[in-house]
C-alpha positions in Angstrom: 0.0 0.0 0.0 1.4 3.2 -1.0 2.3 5.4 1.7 2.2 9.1 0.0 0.0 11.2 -1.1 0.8 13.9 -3.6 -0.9 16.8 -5.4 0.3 19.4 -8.1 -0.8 23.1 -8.9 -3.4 23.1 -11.6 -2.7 26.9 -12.5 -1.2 26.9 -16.1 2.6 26.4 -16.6 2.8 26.1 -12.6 4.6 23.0 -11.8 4.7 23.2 -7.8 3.5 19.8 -5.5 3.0 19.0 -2.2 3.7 15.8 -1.3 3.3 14.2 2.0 4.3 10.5 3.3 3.2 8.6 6.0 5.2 6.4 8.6 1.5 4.3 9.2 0.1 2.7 6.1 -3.5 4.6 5.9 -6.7 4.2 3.7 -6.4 6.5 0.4 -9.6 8.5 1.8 -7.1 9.2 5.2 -4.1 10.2 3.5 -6.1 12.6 1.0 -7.6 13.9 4.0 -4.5 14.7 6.3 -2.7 15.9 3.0 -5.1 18.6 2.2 -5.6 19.6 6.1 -1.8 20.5 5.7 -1.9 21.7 2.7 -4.3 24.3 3.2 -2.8 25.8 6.6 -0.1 26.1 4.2 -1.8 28.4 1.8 -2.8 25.8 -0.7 -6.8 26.0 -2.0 -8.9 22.9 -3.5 -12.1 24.5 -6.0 -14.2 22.2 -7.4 -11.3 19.2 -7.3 -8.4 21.8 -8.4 -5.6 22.4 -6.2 -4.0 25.8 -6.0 -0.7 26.8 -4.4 -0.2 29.5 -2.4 1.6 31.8 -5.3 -1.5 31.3 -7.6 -4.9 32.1 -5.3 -8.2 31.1 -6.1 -8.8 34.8 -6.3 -6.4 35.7 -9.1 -8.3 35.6 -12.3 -8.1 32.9 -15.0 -6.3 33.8 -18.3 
C-alpha cells in the first residue's frame, strides 16, 4: 500500500506539489484527507477538485 499522497498546482505552466508521506500505512480516503488539512494551513486551496498553491490564489483571475 502506498504510503504518499501527492498533489500538483493546476494553474497553467505552474509546476509546484506538495507531497506528503506517512510512517502508518492509511486508507487513500485518510491520506487525502491529512494531506489537504496541511496543505491548506499552508496556503494551498482545493475549487471544485483543483488544487491551487499559495503563489496562484483562487482569487487571481483565469487567463
Amino acid at each position: 500500500m502506498p504510503t504518499t499522497h501527492q498533489i500538483t498546482c493546476t494553474a497553467d505552466d505552474c509546476d509546484s506539489y506538495s507531497l506528503t508521506a506517512f510512517l502508518q500505512p492509511l486508507a487513500p480516503a485518510e491520506r487525502a484527507t491529512r494531506h489537504r488539512r496541511q496543505v491548506a494551513a499552508d496556503g494551498w486551496s482545493d475549487v471544485e477538485g483543483r488544487d491551487y498553491c499559495p503563489d496562484h490564489p483562487v482569487t487571481m483571475p483565469a487567463p
